[in-house]
ZADO-1210 file (C-alpha; in nm, 4 decimals, padded with zeros to 6 digits):
<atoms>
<atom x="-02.9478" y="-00.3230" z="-00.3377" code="UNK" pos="1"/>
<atom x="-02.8581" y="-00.6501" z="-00.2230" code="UNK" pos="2"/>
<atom x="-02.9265" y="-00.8362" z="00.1008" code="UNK" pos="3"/>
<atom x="-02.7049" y="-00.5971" z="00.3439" code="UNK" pos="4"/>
<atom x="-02.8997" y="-00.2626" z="00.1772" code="UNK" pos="5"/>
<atom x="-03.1838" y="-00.1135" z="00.2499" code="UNK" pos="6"/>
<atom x="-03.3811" y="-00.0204" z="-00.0625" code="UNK" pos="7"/>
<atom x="-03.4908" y="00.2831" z="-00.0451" code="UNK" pos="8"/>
<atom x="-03.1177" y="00.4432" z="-00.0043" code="UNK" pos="9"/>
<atom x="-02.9780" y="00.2275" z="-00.2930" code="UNK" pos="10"/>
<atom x="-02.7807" y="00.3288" z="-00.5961" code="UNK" pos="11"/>
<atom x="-03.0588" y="00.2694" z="-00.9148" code="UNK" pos="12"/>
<atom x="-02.8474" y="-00.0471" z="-00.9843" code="UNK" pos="13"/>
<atom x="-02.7486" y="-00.3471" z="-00.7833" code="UNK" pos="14"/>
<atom x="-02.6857" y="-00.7094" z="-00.7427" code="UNK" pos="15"/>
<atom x="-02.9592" y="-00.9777" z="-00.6871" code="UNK" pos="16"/>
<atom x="-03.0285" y="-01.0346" z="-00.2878" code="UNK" pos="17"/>
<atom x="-03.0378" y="-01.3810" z="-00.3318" code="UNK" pos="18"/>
<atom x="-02.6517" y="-01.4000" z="-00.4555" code="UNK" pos="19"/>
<atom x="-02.4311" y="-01.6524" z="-00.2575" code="UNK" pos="20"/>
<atom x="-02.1318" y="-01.4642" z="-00.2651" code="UNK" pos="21"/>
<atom x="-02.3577" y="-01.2398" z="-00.0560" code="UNK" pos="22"/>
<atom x="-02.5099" y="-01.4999" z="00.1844" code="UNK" pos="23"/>
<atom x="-02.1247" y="-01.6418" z="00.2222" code="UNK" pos="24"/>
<atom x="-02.0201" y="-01.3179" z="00.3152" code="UNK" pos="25"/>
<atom x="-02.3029" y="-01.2427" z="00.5229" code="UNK" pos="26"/>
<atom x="-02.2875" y="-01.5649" z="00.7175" code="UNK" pos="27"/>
<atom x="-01.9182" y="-01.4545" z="00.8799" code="UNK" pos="28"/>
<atom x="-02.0819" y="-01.1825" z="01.0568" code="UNK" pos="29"/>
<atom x="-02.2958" y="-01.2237" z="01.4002" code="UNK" pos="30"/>
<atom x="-02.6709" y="-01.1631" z="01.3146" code="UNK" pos="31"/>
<atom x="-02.7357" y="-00.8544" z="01.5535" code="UNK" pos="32"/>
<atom x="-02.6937" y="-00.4732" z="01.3602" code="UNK" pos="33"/>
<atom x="-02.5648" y="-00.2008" z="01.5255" code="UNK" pos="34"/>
<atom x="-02.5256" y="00.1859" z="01.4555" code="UNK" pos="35"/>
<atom x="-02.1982" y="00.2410" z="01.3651" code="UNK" pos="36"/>
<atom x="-01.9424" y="00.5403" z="01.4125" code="UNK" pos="37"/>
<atom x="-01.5953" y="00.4549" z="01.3311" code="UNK" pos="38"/>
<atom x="-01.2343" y="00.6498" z="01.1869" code="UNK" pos="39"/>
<atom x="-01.1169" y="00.5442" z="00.8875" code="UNK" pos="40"/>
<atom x="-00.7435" y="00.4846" z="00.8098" code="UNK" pos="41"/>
<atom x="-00.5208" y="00.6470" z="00.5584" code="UNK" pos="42"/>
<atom x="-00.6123" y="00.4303" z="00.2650" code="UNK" pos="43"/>
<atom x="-00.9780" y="00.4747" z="00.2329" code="UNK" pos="44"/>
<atom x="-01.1520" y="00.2682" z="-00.0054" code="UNK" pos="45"/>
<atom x="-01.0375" y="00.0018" z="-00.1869" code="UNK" pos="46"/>
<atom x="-01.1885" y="-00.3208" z="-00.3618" code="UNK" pos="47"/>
<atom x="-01.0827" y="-00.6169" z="-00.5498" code="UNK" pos="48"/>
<atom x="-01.2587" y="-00.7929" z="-00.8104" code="UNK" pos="49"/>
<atom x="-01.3838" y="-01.1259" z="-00.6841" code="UNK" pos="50"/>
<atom x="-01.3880" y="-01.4179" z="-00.8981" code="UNK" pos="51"/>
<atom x="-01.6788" y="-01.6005" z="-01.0453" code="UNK" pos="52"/>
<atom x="-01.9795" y="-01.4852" z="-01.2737" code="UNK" pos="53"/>
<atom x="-02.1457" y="-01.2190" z="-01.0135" code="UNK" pos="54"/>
<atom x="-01.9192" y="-00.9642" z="-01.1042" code="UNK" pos="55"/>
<atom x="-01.9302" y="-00.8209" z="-00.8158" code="UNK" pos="56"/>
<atom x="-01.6353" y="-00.6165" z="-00.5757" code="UNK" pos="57"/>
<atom x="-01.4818" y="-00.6934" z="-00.2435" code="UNK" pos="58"/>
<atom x="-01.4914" y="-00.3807" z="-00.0297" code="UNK" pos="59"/>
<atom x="-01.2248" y="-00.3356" z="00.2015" code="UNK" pos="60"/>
<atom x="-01.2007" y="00.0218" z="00.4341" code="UNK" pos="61"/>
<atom x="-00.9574" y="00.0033" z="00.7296" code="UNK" pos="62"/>
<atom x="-01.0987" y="00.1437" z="01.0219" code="UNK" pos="63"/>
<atom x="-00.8608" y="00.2358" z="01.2963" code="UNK" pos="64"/>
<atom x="-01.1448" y="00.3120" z="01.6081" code="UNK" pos="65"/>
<atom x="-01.4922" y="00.2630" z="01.6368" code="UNK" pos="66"/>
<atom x="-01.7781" y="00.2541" z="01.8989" code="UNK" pos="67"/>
<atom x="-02.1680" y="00.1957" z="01.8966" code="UNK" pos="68"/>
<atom x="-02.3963" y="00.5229" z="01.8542" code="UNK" pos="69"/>
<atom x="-02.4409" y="00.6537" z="02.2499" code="UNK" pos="70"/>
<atom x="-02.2171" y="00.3988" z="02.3982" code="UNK" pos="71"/>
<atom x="-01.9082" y="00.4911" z="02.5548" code="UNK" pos="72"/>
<atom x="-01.6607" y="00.2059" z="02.4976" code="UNK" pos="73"/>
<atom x="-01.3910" y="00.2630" z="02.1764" code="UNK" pos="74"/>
<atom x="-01.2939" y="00.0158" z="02.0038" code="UNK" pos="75"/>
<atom x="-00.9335" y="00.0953" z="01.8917" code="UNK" pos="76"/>
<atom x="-00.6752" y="-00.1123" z="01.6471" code="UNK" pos="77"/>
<atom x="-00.6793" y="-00.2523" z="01.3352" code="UNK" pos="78"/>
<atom x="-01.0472" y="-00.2796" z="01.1611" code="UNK" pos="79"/>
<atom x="-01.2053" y="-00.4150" z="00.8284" code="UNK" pos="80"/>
<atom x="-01.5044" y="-00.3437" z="00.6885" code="UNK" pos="81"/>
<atom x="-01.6198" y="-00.5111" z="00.4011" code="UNK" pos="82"/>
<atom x="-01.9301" y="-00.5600" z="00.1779" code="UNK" pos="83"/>
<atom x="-01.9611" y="-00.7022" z="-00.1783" code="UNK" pos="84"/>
<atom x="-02.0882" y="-00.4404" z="-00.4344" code="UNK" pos="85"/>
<atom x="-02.1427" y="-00.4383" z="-00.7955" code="UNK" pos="86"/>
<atom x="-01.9754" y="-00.1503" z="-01.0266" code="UNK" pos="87"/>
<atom x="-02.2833" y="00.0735" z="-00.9665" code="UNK" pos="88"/>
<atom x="-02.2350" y="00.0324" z="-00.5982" code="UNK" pos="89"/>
<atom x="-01.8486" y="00.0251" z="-00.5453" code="UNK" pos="90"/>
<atom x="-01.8632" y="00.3942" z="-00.7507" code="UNK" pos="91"/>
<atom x="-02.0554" y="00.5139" z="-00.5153" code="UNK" pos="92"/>
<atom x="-01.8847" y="00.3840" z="-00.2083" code="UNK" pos="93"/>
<atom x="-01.5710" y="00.5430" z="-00.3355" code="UNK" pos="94"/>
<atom x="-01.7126" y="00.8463" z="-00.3522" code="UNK" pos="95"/>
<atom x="-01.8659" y="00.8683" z="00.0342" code="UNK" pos="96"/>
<atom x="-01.5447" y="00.6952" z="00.1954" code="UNK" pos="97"/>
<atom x="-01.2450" y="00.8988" z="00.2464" code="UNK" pos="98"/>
<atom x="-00.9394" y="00.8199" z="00.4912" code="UNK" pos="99"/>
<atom x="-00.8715" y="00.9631" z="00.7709" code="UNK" pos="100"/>
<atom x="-01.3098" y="01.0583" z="00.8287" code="UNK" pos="101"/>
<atom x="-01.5438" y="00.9524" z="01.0813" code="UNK" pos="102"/>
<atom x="-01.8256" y="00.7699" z="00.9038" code="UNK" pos="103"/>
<atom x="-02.1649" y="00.6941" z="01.0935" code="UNK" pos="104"/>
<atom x="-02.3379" y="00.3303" z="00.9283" code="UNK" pos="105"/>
<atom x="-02.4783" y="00.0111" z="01.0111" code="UNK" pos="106"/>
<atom x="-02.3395" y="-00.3157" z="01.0246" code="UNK" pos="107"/>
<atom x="-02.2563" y="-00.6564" z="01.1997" code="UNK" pos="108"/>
<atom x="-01.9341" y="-00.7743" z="01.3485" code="UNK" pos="109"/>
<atom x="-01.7503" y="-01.0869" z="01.2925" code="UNK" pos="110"/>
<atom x="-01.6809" y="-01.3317" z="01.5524" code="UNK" pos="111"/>
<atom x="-01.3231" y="-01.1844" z="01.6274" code="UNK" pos="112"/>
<atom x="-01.4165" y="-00.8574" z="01.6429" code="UNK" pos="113"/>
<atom x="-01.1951" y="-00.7757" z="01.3956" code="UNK" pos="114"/>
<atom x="-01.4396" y="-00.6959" z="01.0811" code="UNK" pos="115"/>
<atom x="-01.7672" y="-00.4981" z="01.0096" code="UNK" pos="116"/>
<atom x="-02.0220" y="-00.5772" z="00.7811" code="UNK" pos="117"/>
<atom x="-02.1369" y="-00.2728" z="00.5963" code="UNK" pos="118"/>
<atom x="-02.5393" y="-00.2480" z="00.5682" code="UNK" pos="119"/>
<atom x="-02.6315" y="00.0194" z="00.4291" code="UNK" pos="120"/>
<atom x="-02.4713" y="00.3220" z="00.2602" code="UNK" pos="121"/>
<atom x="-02.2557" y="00.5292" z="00.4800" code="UNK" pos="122"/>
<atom x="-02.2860" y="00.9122" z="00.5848" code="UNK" pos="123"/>
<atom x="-02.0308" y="01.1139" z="00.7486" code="UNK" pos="124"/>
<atom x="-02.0637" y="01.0792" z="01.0833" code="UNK" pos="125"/>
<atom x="-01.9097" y="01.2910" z="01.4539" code="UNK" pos="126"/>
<atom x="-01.8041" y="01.1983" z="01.8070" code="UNK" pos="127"/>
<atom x="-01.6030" y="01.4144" z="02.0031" code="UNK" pos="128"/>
<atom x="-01.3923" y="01.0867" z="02.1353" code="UNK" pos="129"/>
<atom x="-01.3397" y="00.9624" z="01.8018" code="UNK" pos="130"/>
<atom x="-01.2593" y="01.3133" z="01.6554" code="UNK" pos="131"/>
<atom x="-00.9527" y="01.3420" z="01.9550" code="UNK" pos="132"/>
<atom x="-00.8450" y="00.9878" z="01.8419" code="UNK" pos="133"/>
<atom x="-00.8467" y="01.1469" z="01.4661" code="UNK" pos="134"/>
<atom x="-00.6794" y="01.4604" z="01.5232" code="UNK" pos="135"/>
<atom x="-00.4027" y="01.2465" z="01.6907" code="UNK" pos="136"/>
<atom x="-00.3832" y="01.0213" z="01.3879" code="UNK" pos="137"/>
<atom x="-00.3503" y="01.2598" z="01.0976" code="UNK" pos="138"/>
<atom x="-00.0608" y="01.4475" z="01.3219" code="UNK" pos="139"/>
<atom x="00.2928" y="01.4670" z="01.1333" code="UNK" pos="140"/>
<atom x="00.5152" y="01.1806" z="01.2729" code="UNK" pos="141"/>
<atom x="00.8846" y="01.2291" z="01.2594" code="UNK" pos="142"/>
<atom x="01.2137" y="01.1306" z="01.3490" code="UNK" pos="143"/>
<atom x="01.5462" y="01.1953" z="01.3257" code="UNK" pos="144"/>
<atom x="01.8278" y="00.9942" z="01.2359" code="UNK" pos="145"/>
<atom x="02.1867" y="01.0821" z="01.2960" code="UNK" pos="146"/>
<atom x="02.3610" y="01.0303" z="00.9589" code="UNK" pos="147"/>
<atom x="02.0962" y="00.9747" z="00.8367" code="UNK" pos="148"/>
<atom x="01.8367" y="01.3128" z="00.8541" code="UNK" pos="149"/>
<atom x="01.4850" y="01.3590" z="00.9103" code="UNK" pos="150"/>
<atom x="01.2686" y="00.9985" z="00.8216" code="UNK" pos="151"/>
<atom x="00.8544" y="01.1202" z="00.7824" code="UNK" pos="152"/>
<atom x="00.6201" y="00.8559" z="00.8296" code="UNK" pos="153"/>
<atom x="00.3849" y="00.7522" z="00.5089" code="UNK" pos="154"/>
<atom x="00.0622" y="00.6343" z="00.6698" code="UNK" pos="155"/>
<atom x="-00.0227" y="00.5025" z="00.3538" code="UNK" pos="156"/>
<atom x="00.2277" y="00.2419" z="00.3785" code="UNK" pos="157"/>
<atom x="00.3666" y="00.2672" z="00.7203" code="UNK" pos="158"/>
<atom x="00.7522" y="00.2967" z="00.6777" code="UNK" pos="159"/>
<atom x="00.9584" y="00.6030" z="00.7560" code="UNK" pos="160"/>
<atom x="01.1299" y="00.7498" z="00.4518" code="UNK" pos="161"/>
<atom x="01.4007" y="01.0547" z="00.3873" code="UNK" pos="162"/>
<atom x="01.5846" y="01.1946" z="00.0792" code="UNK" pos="163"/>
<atom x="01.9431" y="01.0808" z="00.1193" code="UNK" pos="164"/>
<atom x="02.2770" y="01.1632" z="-00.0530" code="UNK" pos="165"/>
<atom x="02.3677" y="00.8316" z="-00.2756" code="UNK" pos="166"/>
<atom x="02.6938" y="00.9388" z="-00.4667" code="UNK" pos="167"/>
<atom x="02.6191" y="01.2587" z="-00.7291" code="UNK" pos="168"/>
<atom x="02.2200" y="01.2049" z="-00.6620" code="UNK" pos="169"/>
<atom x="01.9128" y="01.1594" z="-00.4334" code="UNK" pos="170"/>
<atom x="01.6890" y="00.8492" z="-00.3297" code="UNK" pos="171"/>
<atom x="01.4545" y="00.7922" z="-00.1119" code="UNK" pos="172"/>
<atom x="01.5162" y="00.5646" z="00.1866" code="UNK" pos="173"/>
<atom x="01.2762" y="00.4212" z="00.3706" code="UNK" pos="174"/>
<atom x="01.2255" y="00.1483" z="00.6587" code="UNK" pos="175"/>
<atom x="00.9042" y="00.0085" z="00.8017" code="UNK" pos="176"/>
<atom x="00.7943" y="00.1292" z="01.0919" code="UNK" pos="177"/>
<atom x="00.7981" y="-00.1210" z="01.3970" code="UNK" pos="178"/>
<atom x="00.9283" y="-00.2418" z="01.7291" code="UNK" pos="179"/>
<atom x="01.2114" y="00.0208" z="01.8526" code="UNK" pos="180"/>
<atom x="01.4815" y="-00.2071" z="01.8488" code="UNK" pos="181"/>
<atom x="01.3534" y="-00.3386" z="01.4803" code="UNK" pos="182"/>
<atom x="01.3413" y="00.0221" z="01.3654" code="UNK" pos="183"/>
<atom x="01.7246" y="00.1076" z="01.5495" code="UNK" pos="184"/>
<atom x="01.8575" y="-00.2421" z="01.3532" code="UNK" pos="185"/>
<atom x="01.7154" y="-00.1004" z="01.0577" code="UNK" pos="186"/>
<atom x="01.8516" y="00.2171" z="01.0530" code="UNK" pos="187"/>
<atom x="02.1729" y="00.0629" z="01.1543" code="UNK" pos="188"/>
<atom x="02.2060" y="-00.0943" z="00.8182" code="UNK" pos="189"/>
<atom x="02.1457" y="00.2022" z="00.6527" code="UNK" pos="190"/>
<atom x="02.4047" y="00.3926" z="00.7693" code="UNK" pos="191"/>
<atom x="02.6416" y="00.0929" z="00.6772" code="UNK" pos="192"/>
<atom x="02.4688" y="00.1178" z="00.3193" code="UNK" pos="193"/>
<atom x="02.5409" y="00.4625" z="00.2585" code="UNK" pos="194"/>
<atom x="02.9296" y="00.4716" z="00.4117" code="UNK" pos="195"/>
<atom x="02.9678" y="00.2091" z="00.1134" code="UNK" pos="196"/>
<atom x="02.7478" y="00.3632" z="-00.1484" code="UNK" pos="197"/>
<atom x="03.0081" y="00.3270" z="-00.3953" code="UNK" pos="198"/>
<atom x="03.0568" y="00.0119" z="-00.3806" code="UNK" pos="199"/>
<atom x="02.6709" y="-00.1170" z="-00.3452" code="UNK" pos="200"/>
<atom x="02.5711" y="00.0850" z="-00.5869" code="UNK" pos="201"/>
<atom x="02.8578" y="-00.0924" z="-00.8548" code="UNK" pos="202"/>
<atom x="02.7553" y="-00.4385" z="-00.7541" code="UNK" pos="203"/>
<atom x="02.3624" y="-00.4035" z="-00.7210" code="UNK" pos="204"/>
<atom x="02.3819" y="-00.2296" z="-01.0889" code="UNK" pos="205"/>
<atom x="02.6454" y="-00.5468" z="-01.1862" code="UNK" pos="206"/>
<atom x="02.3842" y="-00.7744" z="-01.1133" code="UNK" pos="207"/>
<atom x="02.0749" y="-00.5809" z="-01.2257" code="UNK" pos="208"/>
<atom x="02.2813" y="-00.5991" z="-01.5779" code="UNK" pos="209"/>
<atom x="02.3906" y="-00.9012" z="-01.5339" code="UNK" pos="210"/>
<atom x="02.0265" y="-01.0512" z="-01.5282" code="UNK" pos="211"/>
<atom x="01.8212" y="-00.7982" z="-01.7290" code="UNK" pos="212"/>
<atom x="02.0436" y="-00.6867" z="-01.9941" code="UNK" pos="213"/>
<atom x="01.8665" y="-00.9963" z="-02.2778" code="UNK" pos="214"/>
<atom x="01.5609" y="-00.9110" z="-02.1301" code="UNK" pos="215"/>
<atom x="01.6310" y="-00.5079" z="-02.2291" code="UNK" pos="216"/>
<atom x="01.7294" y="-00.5964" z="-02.5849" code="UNK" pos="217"/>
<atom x="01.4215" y="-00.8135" z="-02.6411" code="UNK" pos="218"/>
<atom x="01.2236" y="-00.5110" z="-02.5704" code="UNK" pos="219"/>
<atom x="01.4320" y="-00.2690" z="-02.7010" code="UNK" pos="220"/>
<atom x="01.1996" y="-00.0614" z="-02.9486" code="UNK" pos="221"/>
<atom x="01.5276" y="00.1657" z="-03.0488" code="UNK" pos="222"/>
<atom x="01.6336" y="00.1691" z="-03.4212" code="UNK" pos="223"/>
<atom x="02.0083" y="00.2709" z="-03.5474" code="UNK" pos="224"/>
<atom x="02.1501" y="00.4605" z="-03.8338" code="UNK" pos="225"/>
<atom x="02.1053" y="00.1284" z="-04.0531" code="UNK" pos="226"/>
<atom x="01.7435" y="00.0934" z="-03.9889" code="UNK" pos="227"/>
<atom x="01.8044" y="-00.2330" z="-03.7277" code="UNK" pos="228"/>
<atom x="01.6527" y="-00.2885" z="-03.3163" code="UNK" pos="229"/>
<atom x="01.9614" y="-00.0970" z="-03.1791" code="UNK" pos="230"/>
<atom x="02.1376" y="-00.3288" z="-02.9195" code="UNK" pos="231"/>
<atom x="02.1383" y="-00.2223" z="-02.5754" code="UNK" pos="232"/>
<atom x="02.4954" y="-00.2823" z="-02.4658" code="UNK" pos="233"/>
<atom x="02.5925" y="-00.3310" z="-02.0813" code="UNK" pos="234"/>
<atom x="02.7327" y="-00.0053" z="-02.0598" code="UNK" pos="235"/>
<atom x="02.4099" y="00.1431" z="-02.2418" code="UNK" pos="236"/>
<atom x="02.1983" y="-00.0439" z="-01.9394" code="UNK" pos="237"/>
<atom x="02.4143" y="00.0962" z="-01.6647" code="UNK" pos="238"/>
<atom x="02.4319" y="00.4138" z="-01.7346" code="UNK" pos="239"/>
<atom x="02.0623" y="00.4041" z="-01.8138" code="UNK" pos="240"/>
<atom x="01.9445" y="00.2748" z="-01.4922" code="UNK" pos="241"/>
<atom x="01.8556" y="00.5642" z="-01.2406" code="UNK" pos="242"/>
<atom x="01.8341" y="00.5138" z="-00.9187" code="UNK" pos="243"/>
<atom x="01.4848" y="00.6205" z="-00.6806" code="UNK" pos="244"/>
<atom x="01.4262" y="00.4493" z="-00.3730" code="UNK" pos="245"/>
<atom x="01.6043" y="00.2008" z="-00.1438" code="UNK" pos="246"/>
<atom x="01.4274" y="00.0386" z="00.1977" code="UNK" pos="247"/>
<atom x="01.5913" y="-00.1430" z="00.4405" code="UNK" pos="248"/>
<atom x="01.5120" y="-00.4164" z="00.6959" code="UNK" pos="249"/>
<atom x="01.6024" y="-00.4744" z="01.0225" code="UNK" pos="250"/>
<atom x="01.6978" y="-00.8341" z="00.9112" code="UNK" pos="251"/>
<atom x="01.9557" y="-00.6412" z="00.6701" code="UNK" pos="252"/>
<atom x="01.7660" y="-00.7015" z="00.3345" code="UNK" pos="253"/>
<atom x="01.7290" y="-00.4386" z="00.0768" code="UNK" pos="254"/>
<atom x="01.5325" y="-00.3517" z="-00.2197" code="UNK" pos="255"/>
<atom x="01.6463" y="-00.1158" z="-00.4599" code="UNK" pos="256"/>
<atom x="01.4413" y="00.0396" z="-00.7330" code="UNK" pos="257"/>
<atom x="01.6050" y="00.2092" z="-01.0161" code="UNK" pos="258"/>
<atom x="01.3940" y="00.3936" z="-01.2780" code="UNK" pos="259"/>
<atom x="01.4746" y="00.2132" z="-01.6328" code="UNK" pos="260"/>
<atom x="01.5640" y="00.5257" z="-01.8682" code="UNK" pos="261"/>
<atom x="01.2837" y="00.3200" z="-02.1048" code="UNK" pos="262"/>
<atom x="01.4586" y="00.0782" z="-02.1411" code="UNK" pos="263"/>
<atom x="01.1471" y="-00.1635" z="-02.0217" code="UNK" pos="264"/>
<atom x="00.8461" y="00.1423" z="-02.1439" code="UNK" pos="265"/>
<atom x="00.8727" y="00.2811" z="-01.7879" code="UNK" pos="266"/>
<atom x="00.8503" y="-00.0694" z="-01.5900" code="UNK" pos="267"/>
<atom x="01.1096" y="-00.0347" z="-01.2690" code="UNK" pos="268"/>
<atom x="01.4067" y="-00.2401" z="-01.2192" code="UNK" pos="269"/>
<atom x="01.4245" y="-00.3888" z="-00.8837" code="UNK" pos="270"/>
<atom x="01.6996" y="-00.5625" z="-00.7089" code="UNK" pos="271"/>
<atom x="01.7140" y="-00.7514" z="-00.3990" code="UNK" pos="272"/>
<atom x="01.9458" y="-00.9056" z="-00.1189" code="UNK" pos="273"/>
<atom x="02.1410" y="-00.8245" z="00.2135" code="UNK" pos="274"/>
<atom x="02.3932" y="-00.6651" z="00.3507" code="UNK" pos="275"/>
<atom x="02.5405" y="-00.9953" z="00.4803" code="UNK" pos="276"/>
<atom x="02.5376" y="-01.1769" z="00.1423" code="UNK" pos="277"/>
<atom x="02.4949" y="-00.8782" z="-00.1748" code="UNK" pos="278"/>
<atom x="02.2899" y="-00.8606" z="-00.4243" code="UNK" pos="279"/>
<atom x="02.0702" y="-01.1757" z="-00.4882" code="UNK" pos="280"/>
<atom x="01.8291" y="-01.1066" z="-00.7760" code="UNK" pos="281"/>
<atom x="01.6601" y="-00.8717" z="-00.9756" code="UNK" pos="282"/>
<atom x="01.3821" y="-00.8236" z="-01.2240" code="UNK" pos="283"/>
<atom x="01.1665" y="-00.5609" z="-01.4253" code="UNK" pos="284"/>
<atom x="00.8642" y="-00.4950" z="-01.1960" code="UNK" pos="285"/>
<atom x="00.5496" y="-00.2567" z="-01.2448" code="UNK" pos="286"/>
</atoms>
């Protein structure tokens, strides 16, 4: 294992100790270890690839609460904690970390208090304290919108969402969650979205087609009755273009993101603006 690890619980595979991306890391963190209990967020594991030759993975968990083994004080808000691991490694931690757990490990914390340094491999872990402040997170959080229905929130990706009536169909809507007044201005907009639908709906497709539609023949992958690329006409990319989700800002901006009926091998088409000015760009996406 490398330098945060302790051997003997290692994975049979890790990278060298002496790695700087390693001593970097480590030298973020203040040098005292502690025991560890702490609630994971929603997401669980995740971990990029970092650049350079040492192959090797930034973990990220977010940790919403934690405290020191037998000491009182909770630490509650918005947590990192991070380690680098190699393939071997990052397997394993993906395994052991769920969202929404308590885990019990070691580590160090940064200067701001606002990351962990993971040093050695994590187990699952219980305090009663912690376990109240979990029960309370994983509880279902709703709200309900005149005009517009019921809006769940997605911890994943904190926003409220709801299945709404847009013309003949569905789509999700969705707004971040927020400050009240940012949420109310939000769903505000909304409701002025819908009572037009008609009309958005013609001028964000307008523009999606007005933008994409060269794009869709280059790909176009389609042959006609003469054995030629059939040509996607405007028409043919309208009616194509299906619409599943919409969010909305409190600043008035939307996204909408149509499914492409293939048109781009399953890539979405996404279009962008505000209420006070339309539509302002779009572009395949995904």
């Amino acid at each position: 294992m490398f330098g945060f690890f302790k051997k003997k619980e290692a994975p049979k595979r890790a990278p060298a100790p002496q790695s700087e991306a390693v001593k970097a890391l480590a030298a973020q963190f203040k040098p005292e270890e502690l025991s560890v209990l702490a609630v994971t967020g929603p997401g669980g594991y995740s971990a990029v690839r970092m650049k350079g030759d040492d192959g090797l993975w930034r973990v990220g968990v977010p940790l919403t609460a934690w405290l020191e083994e037998d000491s009182p004080h909770i630490h509650q808000g918005q947590f990192q904690l991070t380690s680098l691991a190699d393939d071997t490694l990052s397997g394993y931690l993906r395994q052991r970390i769920r969202g929404d757990f308590i885990l019990k490990f070691r580590a160090r914390v940064s200067e701001d208090g606002k990351s962990l340094l993971l040093l050695n491999l994590p187990e699952p872990g219980f305090d009663p304290d912690l376990k109240a402040l979990l029960n309370e997170q994983v509880k279902p959080d709703s709200v309900y919108v005149d005009g517009l229905g019921t809006f769940t929130l997605n911890r994943l990706v904190n926003w409220y969402e709801a299945e709404v009536d847009w013309l003949e169909g569905k789509a999700s809507l969705s707004y971040d969650k927020g400050e009240p007044e940012e949420m109310k201005a939000a769903q505000g907009h909304a409701k002025a979205l819908l009572s037009a639908a008609a009309s958005w709906d013609e001028r964000v497709r307008a523009l999606a087609a007005d933008e994409l539609l060269s794009l869709a023949n280059d790909w176009s992958q389609e042959i006609d009755e003469d054995g030629d690329t059939a040509e996607v006409t405007r028409e043919d990319f309208l009616s194509r273009m299906e619409l599943a989700a919409i969010q909305i800002a409190p600043d008035g901006g939307f996204d909408f993101w149509f499914d492409d009926g293939m048109m781009f091998a399953g890539h979405s088409i996404h279009v962008w603006g505000a209420l006070s000015g339309g539509p302002a760009g779009a572009q395949m996406e995904g």
